[in-house]
TIBAVEX-831789 format. One record per residue: x, y, z of N, C-alpha, C in turn; residue in one letter. Coordinates in nm, 2 decimals. Example, Ala and Ser with C-alpha at 12.3 -4.5 7.8 and 13.67 -1.06 7.14 Angstrom:
<pts>
  n_east  n_north    n_up  ca_east  ca_north   ca_up  c_east  c_north    c_up  r
    1.32    -0.57    0.78     1.23     -0.45    0.78    1.32    -0.33    0.78  A
    1.28    -0.22    0.71     1.37     -0.11    0.71    1.29     0.00    0.79  S
</pts>
This chain:
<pts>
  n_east  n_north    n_up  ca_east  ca_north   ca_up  c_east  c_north    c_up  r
    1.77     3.48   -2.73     1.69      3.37   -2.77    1.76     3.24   -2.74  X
    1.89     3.24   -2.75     1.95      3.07   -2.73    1.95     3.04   -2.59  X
    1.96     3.15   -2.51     1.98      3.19   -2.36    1.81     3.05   -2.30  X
    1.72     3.13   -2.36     1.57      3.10   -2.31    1.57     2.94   -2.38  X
    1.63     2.95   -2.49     1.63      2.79   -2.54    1.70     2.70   -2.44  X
    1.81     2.74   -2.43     1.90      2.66   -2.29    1.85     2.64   -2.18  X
    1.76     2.72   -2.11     1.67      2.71   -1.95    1.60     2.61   -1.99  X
    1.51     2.63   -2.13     1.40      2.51   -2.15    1.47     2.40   -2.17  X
    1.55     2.35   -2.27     1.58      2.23   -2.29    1.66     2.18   -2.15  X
    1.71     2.26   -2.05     1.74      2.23   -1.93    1.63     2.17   -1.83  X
    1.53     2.24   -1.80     1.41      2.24   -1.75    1.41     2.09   -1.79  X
    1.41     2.11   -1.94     1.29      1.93   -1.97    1.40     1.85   -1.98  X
    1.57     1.83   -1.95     1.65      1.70   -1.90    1.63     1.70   -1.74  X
    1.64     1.81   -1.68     1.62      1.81   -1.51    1.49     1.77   -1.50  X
    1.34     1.74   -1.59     1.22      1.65   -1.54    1.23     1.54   -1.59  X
    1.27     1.52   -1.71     1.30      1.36   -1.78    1.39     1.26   -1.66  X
    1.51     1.34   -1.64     1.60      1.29   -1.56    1.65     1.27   -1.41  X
    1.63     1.39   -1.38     1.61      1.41   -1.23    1.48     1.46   -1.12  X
    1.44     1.51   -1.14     1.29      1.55   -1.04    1.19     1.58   -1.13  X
    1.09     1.54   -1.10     0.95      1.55   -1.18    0.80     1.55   -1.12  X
    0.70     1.57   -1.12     0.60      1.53   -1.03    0.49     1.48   -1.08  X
    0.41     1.38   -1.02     0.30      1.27   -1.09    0.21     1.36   -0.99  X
    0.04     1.32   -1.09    -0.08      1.32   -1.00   -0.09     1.21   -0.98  X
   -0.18     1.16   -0.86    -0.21      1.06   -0.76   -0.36     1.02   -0.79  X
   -0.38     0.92   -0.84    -0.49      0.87   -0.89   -0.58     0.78   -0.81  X
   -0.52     0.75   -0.71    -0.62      0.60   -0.61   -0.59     0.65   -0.47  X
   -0.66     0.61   -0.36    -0.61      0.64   -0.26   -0.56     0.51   -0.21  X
   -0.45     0.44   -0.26    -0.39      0.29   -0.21   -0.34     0.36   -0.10  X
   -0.30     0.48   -0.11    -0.17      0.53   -0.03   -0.26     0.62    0.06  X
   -0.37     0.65    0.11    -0.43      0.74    0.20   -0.44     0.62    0.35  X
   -0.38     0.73    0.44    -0.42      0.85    0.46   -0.27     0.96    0.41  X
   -0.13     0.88    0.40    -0.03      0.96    0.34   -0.03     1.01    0.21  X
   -0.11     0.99    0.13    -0.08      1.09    0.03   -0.24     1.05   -0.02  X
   -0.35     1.14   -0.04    -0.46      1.19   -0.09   -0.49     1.15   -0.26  X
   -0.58     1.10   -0.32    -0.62      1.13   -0.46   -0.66     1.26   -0.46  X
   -0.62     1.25   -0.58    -0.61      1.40   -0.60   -0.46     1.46   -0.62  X
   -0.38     1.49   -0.55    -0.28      1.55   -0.52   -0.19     1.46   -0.64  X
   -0.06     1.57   -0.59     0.03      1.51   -0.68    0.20     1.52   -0.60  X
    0.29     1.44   -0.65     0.38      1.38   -0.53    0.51     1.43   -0.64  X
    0.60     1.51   -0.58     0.75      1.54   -0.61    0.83     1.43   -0.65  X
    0.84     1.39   -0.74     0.94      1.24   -0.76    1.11     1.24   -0.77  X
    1.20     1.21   -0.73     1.36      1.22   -0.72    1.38     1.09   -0.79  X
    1.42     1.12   -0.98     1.44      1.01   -0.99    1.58     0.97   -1.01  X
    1.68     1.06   -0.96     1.79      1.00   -0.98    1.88     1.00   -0.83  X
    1.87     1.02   -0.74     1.90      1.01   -0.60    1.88     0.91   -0.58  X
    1.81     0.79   -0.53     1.78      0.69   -0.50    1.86     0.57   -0.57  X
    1.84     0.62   -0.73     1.97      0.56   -0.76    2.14     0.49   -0.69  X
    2.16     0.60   -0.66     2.26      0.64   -0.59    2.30     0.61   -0.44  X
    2.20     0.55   -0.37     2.19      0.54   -0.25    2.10     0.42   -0.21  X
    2.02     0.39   -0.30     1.94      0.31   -0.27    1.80     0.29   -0.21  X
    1.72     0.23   -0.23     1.58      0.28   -0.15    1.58     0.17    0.01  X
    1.52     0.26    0.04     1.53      0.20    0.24    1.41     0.13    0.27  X
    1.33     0.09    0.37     1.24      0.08    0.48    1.17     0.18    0.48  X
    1.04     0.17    0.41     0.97      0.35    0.45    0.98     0.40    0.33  X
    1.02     0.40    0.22     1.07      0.51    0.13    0.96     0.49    0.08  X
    0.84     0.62    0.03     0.76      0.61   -0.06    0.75     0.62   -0.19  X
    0.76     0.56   -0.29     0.76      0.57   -0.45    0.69     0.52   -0.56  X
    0.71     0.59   -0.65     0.67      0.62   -0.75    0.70     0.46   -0.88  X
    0.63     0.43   -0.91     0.65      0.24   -1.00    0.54     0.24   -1.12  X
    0.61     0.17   -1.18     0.55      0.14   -1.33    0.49    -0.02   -1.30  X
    0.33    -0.04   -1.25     0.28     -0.15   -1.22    0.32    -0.28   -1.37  X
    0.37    -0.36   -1.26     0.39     -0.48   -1.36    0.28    -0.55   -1.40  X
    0.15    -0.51   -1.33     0.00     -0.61   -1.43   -0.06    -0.54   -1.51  X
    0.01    -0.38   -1.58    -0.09     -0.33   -1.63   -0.03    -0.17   -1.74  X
    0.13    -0.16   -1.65     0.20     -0.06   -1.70    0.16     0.07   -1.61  X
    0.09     0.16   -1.57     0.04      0.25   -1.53    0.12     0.23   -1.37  X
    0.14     0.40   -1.37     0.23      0.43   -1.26    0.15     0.43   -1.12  X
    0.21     0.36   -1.05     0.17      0.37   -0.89    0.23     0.44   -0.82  X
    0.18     0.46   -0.68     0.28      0.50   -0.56    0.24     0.40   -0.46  X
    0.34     0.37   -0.42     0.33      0.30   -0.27    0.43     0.30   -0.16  X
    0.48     0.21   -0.10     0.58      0.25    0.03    0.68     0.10    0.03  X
    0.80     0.08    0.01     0.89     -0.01    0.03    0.90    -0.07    0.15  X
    0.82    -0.17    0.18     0.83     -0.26    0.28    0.94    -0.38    0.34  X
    0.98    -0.39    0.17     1.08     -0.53    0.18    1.23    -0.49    0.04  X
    1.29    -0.53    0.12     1.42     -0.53   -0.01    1.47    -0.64   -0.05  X
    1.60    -0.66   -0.11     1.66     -0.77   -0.18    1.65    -0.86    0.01  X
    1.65    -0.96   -0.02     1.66     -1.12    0.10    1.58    -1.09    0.24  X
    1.52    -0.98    0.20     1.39     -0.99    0.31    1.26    -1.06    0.32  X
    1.21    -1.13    0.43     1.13     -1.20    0.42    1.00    -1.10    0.50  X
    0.91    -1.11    0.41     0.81     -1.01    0.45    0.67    -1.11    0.46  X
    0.63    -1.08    0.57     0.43     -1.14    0.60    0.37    -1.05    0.67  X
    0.25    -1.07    0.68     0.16     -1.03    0.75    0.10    -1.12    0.84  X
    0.08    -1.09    0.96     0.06     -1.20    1.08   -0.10    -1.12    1.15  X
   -0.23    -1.13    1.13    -0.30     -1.05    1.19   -0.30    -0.89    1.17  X
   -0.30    -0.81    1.06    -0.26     -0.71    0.99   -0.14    -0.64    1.03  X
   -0.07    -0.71    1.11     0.07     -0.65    1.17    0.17    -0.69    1.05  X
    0.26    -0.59    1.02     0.33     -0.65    0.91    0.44    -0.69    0.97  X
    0.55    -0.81    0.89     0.64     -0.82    1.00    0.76    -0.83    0.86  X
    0.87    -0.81    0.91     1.00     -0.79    0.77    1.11    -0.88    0.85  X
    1.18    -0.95    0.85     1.25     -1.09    0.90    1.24    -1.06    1.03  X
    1.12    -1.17    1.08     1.07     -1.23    1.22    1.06    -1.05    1.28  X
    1.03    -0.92    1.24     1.03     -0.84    1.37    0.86    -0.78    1.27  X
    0.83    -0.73    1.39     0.73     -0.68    1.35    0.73    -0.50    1.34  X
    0.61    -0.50    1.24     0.67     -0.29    1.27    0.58    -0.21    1.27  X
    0.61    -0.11    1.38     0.50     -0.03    1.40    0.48     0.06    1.27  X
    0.36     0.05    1.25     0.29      0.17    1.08    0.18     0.25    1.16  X
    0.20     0.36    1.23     0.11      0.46    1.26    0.01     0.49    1.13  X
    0.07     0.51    0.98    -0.04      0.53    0.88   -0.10     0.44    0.87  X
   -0.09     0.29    0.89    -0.18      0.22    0.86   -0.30     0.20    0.95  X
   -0.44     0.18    0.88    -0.56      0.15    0.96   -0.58     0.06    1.01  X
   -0.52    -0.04    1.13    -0.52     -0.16    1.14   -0.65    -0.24    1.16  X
   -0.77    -0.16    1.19    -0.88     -0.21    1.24   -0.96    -0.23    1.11  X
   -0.90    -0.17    0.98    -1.01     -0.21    0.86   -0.91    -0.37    0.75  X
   -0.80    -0.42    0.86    -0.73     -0.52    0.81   -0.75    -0.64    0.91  X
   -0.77    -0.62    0.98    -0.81     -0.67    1.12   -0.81    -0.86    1.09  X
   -0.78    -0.97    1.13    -0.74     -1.08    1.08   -0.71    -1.11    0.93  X
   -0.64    -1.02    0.88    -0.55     -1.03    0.75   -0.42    -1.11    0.79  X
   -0.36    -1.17    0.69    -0.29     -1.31    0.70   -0.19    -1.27    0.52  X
   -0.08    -1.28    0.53    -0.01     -1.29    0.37    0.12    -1.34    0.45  X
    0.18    -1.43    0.33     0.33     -1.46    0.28    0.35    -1.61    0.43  X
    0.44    -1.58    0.41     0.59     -1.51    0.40    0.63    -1.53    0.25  X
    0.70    -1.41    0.20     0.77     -1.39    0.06    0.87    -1.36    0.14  X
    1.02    -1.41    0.05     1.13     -1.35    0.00    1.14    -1.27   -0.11  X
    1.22    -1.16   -0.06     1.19     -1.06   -0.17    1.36    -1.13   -0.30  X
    1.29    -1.10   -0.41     1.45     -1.18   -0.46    1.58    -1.06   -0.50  X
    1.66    -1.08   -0.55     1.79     -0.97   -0.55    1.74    -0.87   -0.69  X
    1.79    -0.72   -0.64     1.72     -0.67   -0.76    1.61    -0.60   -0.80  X
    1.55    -0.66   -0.64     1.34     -0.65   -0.64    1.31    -0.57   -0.49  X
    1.17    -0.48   -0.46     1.15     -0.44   -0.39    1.02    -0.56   -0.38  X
    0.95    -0.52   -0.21     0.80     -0.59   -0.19    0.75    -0.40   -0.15  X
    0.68    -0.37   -0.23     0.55     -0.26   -0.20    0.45    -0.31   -0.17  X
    0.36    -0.19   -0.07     0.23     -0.22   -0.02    0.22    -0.05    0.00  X
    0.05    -0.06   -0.03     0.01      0.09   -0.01   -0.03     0.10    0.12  X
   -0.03     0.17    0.22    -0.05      0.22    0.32   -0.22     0.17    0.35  X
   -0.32     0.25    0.24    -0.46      0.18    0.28   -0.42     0.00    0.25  X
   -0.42    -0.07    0.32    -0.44     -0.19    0.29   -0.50    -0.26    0.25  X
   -0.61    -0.20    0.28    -0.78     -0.28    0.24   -0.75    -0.20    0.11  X
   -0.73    -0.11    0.08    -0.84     -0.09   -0.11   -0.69    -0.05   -0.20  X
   -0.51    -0.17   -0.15    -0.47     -0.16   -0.25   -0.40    -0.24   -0.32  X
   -0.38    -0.25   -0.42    -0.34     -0.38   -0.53   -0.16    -0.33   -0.53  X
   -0.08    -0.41   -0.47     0.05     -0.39   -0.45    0.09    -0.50   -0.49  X
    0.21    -0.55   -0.42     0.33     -0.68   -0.43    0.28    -0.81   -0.34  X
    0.12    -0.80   -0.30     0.08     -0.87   -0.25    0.00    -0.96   -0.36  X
    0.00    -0.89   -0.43    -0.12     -0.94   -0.57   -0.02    -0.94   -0.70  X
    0.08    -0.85   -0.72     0.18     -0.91   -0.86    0.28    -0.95   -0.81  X
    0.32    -0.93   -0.71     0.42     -0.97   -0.61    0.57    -0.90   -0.63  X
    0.69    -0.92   -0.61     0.79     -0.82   -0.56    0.85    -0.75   -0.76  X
    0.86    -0.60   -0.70     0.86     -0.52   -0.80    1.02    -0.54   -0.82  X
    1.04    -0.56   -0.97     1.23     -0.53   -1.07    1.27    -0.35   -0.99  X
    1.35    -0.38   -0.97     1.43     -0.22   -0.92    1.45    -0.14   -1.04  X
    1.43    -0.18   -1.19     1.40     -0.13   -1.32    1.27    -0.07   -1.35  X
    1.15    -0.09   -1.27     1.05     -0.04   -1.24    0.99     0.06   -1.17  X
    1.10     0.09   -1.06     1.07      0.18   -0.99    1.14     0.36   -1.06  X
    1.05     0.39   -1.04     1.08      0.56   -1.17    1.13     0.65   -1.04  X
    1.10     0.68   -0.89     1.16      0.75   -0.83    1.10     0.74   -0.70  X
    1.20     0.81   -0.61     1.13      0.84   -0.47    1.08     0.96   -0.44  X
    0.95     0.94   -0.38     0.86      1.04   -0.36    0.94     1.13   -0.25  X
    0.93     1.24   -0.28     1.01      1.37   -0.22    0.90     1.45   -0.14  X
    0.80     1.52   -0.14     0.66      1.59   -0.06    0.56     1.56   -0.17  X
    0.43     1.54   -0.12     0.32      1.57   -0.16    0.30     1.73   -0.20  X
    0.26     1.76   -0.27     0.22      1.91   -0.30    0.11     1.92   -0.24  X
    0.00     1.80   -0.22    -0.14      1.81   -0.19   -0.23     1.81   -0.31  X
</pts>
């Protein structure tokens, strides 16, 4: 009996603390990750290493509390815009195969600096999502983890 107690109370520090998985509520992030489905979260790796260019994750929206997913575009002293829906991260521009560019097609934002501390997210759909373009750059205190696979 203490044996089965030990796996559980294990189980639920290894989901509290380290890997856990959310369902996906909006498709901000389609065509990479589906409503519906639900996304593997690593929340203590990232930690540790830091989030990159590309990294998809998991966030506690600052206008509302409720968890998002989106994709880290911008880090601490990066200057992020949008020039014609091409996004561009200090003066270079970058190729996004998931994004739809023809449903953003003369879109225009920033330039923001992202400040120390802070990520700039944006969901992959661009047209239908409410990111760091609209509350603007997320506390690295907010971000709950990095998305690891979709389950689907």
């Amino acid at each position: 009996m203490a044996a089965a107690a030990a796996v559980v109370l294990l189980a639920l520090l290894v989901r509290q603390f380290v890997i856990t998985w959310y369902p996906v509520v909006s498709d901000s992030m389609a065509p990479t990750v589906s409503t519906g489905s639900h996304v593997v979260v690593d929340k203590l790796g990232w930690r540790l290493g830091g989030l990159q260019h590309g990294d998809v994750v998991v966030l506690t929206s600052p206008a509302d509390g409720t968890l998002l997913v989106k994709r880290v575009v911008g880090r601490a002293g990066d200057e992020v815009r949008i020039d014609d829906a091409i996004l561009v991260v200090n003066d270079r521009p970058l190729e996004e195969p998931y994004v739809d560019h023809s449903r953003i097609d003369a879109t225009y934002f920033g330039p923001v600096t992202v400040p120390a501390d802070h990520v700039f997210v944006m969901g992959d759909n661009r047209f239908g999502s409410i990111d760091s373009r609209v509350f603007g750059p997320v506390p690295l205190p907010d971000v709950v983890g990095r998305v690891i696979t979709d389950l689907g």
